[in-house]
MDTraj code that builds the backbone (N, CA, C; nanometers):
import mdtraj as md
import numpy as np

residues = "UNK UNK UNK UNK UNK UNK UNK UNK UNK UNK UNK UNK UNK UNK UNK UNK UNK UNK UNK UNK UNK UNK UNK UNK UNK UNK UNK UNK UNK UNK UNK UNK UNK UNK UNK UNK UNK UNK UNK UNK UNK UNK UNK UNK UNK UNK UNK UNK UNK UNK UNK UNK UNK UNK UNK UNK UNK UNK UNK UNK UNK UNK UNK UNK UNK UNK UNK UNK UNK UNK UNK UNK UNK UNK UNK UNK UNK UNK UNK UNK UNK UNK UNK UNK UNK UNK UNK UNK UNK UNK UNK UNK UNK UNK UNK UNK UNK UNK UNK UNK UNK UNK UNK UNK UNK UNK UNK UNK UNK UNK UNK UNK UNK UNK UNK UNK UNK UNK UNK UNK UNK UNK UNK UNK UNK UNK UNK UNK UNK UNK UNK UNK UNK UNK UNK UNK UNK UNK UNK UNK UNK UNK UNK UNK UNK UNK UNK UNK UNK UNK UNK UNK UNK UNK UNK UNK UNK UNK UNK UNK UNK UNK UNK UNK".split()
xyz = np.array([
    [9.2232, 10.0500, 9.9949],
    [9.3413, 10.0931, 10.0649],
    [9.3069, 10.1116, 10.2123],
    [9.3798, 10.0649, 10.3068],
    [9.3880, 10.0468, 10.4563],
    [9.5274, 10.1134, 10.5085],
    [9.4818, 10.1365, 10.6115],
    [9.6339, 10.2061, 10.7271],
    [9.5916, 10.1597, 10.8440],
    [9.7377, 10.0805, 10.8113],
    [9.7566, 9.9861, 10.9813],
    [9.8147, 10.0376, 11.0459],
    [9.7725, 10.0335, 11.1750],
    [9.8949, 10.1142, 11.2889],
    [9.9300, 10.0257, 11.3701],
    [10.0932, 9.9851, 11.3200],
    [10.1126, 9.8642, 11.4061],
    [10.1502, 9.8656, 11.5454],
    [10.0729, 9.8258, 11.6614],
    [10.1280, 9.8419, 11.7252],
    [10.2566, 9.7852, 11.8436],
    [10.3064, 9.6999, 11.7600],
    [10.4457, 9.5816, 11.8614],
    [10.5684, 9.6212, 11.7516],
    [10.5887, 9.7421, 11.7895],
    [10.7395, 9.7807, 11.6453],
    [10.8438, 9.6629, 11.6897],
    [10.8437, 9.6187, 11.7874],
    [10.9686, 9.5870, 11.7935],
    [10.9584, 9.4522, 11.7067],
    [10.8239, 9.4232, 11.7808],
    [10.8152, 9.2533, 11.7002],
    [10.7887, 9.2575, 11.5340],
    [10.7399, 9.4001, 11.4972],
    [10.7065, 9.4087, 11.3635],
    [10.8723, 9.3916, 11.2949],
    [10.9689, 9.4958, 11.3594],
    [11.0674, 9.4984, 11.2823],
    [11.1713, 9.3804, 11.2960],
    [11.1470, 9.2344, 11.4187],
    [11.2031, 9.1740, 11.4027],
    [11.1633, 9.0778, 11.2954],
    [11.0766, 9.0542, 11.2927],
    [10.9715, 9.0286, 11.1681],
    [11.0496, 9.0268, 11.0227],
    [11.0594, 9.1711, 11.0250],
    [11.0937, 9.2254, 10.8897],
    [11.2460, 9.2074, 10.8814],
    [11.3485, 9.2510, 10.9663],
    [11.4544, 9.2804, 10.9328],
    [11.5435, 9.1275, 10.9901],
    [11.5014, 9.0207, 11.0902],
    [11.5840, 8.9018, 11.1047],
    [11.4932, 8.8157, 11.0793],
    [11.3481, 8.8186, 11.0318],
    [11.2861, 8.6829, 11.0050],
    [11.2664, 8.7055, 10.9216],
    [11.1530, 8.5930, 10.8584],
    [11.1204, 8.6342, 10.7569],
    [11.0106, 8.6572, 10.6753],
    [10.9516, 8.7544, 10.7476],
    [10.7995, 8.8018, 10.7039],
    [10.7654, 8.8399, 10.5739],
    [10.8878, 8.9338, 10.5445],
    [10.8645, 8.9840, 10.3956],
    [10.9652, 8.8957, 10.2963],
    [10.9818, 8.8219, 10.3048],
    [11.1157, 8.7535, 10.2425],
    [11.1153, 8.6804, 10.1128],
    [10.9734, 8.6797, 10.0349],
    [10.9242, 8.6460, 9.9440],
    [10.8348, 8.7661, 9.8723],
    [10.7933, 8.8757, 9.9158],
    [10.8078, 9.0093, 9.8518],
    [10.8898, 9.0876, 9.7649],
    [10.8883, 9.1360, 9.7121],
    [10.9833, 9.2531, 9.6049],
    [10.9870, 9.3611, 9.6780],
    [11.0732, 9.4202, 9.6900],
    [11.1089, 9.5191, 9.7516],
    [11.0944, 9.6406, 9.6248],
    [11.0164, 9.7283, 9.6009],
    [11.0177, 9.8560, 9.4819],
    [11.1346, 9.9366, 9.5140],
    [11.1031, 10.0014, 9.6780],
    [11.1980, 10.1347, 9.6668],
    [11.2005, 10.1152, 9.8083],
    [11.3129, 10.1721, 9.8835],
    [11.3246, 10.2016, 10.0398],
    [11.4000, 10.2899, 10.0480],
    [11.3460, 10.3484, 10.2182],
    [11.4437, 10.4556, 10.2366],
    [11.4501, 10.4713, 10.3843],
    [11.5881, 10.4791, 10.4167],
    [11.6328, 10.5018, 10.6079],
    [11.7474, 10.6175, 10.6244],
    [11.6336, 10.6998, 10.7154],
    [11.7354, 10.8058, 10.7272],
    [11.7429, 10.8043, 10.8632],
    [11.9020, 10.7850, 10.8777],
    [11.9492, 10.7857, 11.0714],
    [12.0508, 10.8935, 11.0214],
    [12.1782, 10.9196, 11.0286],
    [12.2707, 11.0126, 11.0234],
    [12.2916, 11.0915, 10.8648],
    [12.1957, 10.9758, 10.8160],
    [12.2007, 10.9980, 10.6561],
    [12.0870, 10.9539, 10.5760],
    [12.0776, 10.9969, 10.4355],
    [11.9474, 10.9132, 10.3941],
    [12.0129, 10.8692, 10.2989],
    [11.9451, 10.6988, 10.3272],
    [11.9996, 10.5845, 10.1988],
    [11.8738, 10.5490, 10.1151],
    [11.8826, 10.5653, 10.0130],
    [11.8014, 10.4998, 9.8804],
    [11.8191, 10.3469, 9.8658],
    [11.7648, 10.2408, 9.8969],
    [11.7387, 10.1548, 9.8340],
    [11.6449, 10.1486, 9.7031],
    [11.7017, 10.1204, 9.5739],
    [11.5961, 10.1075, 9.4522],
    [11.5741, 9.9400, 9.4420],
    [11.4804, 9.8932, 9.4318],
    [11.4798, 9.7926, 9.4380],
    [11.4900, 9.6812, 9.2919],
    [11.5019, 9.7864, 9.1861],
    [11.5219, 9.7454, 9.0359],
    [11.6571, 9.6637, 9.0366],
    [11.6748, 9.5620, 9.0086],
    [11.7490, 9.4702, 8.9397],
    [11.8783, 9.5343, 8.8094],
    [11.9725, 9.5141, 8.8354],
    [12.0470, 9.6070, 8.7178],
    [12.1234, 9.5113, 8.6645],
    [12.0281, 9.5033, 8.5496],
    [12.1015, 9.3963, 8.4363],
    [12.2398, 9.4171, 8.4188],
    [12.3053, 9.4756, 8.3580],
    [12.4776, 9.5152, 8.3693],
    [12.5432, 9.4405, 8.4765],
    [12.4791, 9.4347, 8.5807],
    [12.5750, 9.4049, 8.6926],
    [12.6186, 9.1981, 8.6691],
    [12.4646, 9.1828, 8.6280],
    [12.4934, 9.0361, 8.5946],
    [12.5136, 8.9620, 8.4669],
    [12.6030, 8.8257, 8.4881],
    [12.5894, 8.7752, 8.3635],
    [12.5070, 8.6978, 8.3145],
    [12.5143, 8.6660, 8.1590],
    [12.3789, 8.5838, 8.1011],
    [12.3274, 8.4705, 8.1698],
    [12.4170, 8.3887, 8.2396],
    [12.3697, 8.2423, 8.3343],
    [12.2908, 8.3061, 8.4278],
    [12.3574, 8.4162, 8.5035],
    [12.2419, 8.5010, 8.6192],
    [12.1354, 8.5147, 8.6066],
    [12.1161, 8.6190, 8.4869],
    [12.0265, 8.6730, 8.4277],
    [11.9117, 8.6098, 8.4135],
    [11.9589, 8.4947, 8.3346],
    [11.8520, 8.4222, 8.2548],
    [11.7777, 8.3344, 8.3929],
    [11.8688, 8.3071, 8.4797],
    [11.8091, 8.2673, 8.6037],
    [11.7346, 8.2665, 8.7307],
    [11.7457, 8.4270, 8.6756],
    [11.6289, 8.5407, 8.7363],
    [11.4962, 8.5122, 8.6621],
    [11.4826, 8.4770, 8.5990],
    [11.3366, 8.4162, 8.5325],
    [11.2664, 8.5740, 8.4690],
    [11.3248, 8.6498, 8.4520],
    [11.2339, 8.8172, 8.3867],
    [11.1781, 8.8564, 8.4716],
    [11.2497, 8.8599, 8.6035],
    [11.2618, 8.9075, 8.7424],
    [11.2998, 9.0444, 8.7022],
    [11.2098, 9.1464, 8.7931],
    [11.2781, 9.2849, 8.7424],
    [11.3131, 9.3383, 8.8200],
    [11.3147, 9.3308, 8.9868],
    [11.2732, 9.3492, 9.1087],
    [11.3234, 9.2732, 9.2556],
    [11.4240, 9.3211, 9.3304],
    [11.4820, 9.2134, 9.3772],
    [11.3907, 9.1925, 9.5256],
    [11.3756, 9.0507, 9.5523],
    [11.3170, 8.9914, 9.6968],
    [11.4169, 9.1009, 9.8189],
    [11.3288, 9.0692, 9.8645],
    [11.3313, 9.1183, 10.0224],
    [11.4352, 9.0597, 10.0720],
    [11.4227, 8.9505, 10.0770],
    [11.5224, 8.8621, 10.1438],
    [11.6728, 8.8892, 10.0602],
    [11.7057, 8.9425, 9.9531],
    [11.7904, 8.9736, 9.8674],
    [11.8396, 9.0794, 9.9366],
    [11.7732, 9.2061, 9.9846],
    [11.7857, 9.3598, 10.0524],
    [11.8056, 9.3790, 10.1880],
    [11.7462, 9.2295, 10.2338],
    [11.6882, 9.3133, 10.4171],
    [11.8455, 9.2603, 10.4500],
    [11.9831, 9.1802, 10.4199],
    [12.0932, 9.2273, 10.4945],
    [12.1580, 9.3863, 10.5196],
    [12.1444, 9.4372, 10.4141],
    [12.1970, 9.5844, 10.3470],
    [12.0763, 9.6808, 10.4435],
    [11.9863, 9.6532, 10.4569],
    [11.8849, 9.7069, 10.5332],
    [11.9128, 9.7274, 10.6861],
    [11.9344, 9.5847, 10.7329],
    [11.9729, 9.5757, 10.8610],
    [12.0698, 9.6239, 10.8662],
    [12.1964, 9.6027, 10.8045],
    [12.3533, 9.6735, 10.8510],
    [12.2558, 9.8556, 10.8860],
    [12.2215, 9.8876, 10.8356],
    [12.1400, 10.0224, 10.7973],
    [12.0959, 10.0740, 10.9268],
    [11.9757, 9.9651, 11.0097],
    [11.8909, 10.0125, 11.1177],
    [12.0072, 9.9458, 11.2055],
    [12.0088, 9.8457, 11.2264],
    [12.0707, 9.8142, 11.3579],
    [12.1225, 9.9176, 11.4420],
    [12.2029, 9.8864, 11.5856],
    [12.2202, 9.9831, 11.6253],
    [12.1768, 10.0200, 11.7399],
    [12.2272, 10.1459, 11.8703],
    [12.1669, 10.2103, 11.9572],
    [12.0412, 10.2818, 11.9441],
    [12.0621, 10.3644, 11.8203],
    [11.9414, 10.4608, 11.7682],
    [11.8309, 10.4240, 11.6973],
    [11.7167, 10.4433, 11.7036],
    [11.6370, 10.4252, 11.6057],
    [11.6306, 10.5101, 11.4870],
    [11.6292, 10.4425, 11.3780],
    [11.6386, 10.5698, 11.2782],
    [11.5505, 10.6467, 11.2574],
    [11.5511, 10.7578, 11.1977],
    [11.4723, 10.8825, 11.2283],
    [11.3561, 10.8627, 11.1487],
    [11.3511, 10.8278, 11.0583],
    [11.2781, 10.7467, 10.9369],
    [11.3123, 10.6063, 10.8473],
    [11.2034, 10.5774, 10.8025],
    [11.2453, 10.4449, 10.6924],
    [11.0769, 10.4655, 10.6497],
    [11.0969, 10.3941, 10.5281],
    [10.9754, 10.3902, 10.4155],
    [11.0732, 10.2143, 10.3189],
    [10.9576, 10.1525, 10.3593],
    [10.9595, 10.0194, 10.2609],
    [10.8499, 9.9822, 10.1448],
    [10.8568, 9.9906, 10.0097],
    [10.7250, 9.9666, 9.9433],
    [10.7832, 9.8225, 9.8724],
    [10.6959, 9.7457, 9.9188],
    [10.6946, 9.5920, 9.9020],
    [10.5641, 9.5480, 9.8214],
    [10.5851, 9.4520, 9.7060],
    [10.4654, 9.4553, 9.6203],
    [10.4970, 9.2467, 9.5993],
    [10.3904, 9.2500, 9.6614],
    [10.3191, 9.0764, 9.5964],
    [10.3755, 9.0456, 9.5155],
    [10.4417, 8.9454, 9.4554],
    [10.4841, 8.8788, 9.3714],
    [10.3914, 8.8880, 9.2334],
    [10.4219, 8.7970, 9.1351],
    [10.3423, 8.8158, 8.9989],
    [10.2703, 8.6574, 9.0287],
    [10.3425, 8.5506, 9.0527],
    [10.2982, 8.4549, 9.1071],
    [10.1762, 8.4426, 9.2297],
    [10.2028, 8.5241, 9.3373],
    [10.0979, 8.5013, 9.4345],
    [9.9888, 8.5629, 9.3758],
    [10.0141, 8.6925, 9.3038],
    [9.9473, 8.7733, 9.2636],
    [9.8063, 8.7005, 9.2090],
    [9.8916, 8.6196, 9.0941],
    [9.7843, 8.5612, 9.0438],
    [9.7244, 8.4123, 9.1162],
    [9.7668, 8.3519, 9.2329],
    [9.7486, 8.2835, 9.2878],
    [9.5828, 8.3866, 9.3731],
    [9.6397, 8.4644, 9.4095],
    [9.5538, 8.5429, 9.4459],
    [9.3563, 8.5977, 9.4150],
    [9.4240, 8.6003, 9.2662],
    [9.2984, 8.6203, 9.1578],
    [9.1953, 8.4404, 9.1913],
    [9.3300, 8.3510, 9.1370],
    [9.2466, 8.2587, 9.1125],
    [9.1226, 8.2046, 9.2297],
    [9.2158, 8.2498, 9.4129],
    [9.1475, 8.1653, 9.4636],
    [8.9966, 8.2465, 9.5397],
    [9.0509, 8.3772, 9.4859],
    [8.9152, 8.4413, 9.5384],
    [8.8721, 8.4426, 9.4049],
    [8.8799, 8.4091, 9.2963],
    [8.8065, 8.4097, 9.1577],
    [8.7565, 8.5568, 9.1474],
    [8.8466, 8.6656, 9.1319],
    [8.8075, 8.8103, 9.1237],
    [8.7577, 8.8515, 8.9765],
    [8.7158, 8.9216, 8.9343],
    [8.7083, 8.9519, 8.8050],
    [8.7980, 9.0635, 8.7476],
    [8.9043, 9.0284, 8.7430],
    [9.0547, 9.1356, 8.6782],
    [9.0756, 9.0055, 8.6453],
    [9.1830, 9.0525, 8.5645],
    [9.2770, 9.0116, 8.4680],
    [9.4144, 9.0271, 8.5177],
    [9.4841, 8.9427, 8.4930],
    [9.6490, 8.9607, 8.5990],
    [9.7049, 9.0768, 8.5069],
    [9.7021, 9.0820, 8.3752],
    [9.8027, 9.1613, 8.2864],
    [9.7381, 9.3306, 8.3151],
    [9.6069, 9.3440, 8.3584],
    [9.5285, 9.4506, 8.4075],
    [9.6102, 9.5085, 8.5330],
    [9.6678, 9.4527, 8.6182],
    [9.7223, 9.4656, 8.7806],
    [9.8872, 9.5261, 8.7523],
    [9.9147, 9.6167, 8.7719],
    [10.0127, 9.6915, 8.8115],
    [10.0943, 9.6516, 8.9076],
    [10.0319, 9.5970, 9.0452],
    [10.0765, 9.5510, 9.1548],
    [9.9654, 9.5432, 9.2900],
    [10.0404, 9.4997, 9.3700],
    [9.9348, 9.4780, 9.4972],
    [10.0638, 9.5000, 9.5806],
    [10.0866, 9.6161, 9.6781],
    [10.1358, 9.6836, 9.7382],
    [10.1211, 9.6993, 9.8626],
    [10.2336, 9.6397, 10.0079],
    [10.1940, 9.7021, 10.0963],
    [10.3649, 9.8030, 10.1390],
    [10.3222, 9.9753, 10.1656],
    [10.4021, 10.0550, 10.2058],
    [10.3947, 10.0422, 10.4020],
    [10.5382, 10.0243, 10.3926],
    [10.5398, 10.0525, 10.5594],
    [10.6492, 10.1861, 10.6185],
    [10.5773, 10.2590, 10.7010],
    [10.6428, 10.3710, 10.7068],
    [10.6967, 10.4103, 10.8479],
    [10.7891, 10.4295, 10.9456],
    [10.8373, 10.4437, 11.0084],
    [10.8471, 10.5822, 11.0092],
    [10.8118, 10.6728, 11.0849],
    [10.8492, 10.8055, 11.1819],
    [10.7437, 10.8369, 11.2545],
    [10.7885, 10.9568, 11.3420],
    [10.7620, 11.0275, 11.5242],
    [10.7535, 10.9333, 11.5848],
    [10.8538, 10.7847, 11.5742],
    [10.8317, 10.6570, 11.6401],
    [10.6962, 10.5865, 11.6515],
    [10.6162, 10.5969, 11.4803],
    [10.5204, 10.5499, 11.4666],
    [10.4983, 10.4634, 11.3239],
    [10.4621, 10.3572, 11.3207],
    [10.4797, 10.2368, 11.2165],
    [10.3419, 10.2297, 11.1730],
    [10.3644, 10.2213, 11.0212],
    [10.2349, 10.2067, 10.9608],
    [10.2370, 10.1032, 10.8572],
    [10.1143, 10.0588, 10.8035],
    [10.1463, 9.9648, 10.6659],
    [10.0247, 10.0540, 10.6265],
    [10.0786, 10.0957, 10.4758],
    [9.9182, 10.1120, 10.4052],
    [9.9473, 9.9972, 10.2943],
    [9.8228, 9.9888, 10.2818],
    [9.7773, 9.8675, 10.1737],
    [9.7839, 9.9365, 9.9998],
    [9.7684, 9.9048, 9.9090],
    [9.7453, 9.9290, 9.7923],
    [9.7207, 9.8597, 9.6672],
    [9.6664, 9.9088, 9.5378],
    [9.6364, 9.8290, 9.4461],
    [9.6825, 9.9630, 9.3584],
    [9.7879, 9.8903, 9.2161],
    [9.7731, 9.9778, 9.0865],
    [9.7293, 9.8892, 8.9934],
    [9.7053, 9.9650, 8.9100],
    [9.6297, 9.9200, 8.8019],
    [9.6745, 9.9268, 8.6651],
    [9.6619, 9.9550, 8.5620],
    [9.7618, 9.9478, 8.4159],
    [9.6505, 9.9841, 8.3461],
    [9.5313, 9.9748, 8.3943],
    [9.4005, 10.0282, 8.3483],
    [9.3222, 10.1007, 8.4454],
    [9.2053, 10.1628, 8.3837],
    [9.0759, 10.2301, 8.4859],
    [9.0205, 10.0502, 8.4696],
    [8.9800, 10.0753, 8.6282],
    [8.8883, 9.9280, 8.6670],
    [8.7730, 9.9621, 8.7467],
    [8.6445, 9.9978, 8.7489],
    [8.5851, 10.0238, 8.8406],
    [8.4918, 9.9242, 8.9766],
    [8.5839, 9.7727, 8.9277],
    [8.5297, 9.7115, 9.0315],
    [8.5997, 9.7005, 9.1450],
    [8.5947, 9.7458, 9.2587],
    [8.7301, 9.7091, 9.3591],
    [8.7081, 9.6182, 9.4613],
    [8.6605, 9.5377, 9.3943],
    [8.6640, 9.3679, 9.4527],
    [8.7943, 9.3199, 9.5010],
    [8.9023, 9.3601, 9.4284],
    [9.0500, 9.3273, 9.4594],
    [9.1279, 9.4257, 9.5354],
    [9.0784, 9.5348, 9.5681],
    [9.1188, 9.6120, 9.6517],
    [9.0702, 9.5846, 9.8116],
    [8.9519, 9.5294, 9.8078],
    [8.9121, 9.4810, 9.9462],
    [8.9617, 9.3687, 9.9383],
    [8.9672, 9.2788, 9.8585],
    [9.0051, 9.1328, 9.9192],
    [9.2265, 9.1618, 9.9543],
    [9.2633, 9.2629, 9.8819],
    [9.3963, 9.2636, 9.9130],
    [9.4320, 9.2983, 10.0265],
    [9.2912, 9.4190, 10.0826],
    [9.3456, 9.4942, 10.1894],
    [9.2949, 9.3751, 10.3480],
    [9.1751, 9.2819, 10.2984],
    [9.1353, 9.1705, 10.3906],
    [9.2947, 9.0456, 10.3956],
    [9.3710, 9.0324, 10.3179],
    [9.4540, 8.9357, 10.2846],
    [9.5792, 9.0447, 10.3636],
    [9.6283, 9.1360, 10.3541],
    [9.7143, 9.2180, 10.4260],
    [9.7189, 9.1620, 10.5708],
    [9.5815, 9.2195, 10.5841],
    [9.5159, 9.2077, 10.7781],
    [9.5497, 9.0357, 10.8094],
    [9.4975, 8.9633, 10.7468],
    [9.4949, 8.8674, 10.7937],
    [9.6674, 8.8024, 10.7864],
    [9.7599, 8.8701, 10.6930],
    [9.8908, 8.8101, 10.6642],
    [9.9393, 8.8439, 10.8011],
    [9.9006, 8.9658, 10.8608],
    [9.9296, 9.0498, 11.0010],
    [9.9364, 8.9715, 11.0994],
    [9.8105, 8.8880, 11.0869],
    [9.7508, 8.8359, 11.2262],
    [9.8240, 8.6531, 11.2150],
    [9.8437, 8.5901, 11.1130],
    [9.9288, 8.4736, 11.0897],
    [10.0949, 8.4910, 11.1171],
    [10.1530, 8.6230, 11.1088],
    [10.2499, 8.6530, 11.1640],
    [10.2793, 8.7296, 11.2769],
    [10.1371, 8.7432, 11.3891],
    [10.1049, 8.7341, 11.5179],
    [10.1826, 8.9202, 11.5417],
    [10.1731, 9.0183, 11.4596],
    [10.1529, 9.1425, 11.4532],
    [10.0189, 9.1908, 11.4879],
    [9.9904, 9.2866, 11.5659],
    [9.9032, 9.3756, 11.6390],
    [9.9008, 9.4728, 11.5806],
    [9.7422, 9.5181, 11.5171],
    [9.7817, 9.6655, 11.4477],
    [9.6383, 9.6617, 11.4768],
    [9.6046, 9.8320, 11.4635],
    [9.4615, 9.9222, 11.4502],
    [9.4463, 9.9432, 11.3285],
    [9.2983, 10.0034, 11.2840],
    [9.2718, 10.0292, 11.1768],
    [9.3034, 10.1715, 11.2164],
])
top = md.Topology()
chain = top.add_chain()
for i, resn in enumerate(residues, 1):
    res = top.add_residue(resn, chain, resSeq=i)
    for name in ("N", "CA", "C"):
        top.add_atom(name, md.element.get_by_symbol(name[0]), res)
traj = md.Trajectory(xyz[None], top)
């Protein structure tokens, strides 16, 4: 686990909220509080769709980024900056294991919980921390450094500036 301190908010959040940096991510949970605080859950609610939908979601449980960040933006946009926001965005199940294969880690995909990066907004200060869960005790954290090396470097390919 790593904490980035990004430092180009503006370019980070154009990034995030009109391009598309995170746009192939899952969005878990978010939250922006400007005059109010809004909950984004990022769970998928079967009810809402029908079986053609559904089934077309592929056992998708979790909706993309790119699915959220309009509802997001209506949210921040604006004169003000909001007073807070918290985004927890988790790797796909696909890259995930794209992931395993090409650094050849020793986990198991069904072992991995997720690969997580949280970005946190307040005192007009932006952070990403990195993360790994697990579904088991693992005591090798081979995949915790190579996630938190793959973070940094996703940073620097989308030409974001951050400190350790």
């Amino acid at each position: 686990m790593i904490g980035l301190s990004i430092q180009d908010i503006k370019n980070f959040m154009a990034g995030m909220l009109t391009g598309n940096m995170f746009d192939k991510f899952y969005l878990c949970d978010g939250e922006i509080q400007t005059f109010t605080e809004f909950h984004l859950g990022g769970y998928l609610n079967r009810p809402y769709f029908d079986s053609e939908e559904w089934e077309n979601l592929e056992g998708r449980k979790l909706c993309l980024w790119s699915e959220m960040k309009p509802f997001a933006f209506q949210l921040i946009r604006g004169h003000r900056l909001p007073v807070r926001f918290k985004f927890v965005f988790q790797l796909s199940r696909e890259n995930t294991v794209w992931l395993l294969e090409k650094h050849r880690l020793p986990v198991r995909e069904e072992d991995i919980g997720g690969l997580f990066m949280n970005i946190t907004y307040e005192h007009q200060k932006l952070v990403c921390t990195s993360g790994v869960s697990y579904k088991t005790f693992i005591m090798d954290k081979t995949l915790e450094q190579c996630w938190d090396e793959t973070v940094c470097q996703y940073f620097k390919q989308n030409h974001i500036a951050y400190l350790c």
